[in-house]
C-alpha positions as CSV (number, residue, x, y, z in Angstrom):
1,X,0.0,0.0,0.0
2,X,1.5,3.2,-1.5
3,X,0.6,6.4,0.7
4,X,-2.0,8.5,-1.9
5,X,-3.3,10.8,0.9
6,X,-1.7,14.7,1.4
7,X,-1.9,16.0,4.1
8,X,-4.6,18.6,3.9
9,X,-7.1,15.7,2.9
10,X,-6.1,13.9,6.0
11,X,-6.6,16.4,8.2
12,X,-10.0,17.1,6.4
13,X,-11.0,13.7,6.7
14,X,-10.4,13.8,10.5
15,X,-11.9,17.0,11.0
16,X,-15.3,15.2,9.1
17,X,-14.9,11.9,11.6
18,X,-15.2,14.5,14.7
19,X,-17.7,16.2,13.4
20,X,-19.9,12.9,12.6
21,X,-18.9,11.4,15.8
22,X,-20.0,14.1,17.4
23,X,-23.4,14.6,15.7
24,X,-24.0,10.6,16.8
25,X,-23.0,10.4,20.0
26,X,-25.1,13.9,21.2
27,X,-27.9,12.4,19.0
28,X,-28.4,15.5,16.6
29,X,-28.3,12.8,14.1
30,X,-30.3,9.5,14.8
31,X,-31.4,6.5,12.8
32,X,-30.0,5.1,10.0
33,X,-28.8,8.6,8.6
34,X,-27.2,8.7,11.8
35,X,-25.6,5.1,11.4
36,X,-24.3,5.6,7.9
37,X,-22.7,8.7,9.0
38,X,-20.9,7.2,11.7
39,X,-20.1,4.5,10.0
40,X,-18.6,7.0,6.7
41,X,-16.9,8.9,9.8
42,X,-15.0,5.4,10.9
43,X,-14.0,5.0,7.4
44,X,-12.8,8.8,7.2
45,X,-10.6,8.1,10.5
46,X,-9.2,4.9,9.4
47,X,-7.9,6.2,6.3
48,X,-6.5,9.1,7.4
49,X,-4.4,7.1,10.0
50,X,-3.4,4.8,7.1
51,X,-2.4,7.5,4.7
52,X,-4.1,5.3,2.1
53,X,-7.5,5.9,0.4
54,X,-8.6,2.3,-1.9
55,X,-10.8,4.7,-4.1
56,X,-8.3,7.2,-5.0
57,X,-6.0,3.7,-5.5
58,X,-9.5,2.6,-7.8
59,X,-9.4,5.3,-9.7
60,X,-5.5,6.4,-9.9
61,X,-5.8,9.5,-8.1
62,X,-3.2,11.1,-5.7
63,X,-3.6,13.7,-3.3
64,X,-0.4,13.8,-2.1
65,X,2.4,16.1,-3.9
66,X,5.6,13.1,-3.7
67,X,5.9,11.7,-7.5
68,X,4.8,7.4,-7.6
């Protein structure tokens, strides 16, 4: 696994997990919007710590500056 995140996107991607963590767990957002959210947010957080994003990987995309 090649690193294809920047860092900008990762810290965007955290800042969106908060945020949807955040709207779960104070229940501003319930139900299954709520649980699809959370669950995006999970994915958000576990890319970001990874450095890797399988779409971007999908599709040949880069958000990172280094050359492949």
């Amino acid at each position: 696994m090649k690193k294809n995140m920047g860092s900008t996107d990762k810290i965007i991607r955290i800042l969106l997990a908060v945020v949807f963590g955040v709207l779960y767990f104070t229940g501003t957002l319930s139900g299954t919007l709520g649980l699809i959210l959370l669950i995006v947010g999970v994915i958000f957080l576990l890319t970001a710590v990874v450095n890797f994003c399988p779409i971007y990987a999908a599709l040949g995309l880069r958000s990172n500056k280094k050359s492949a």
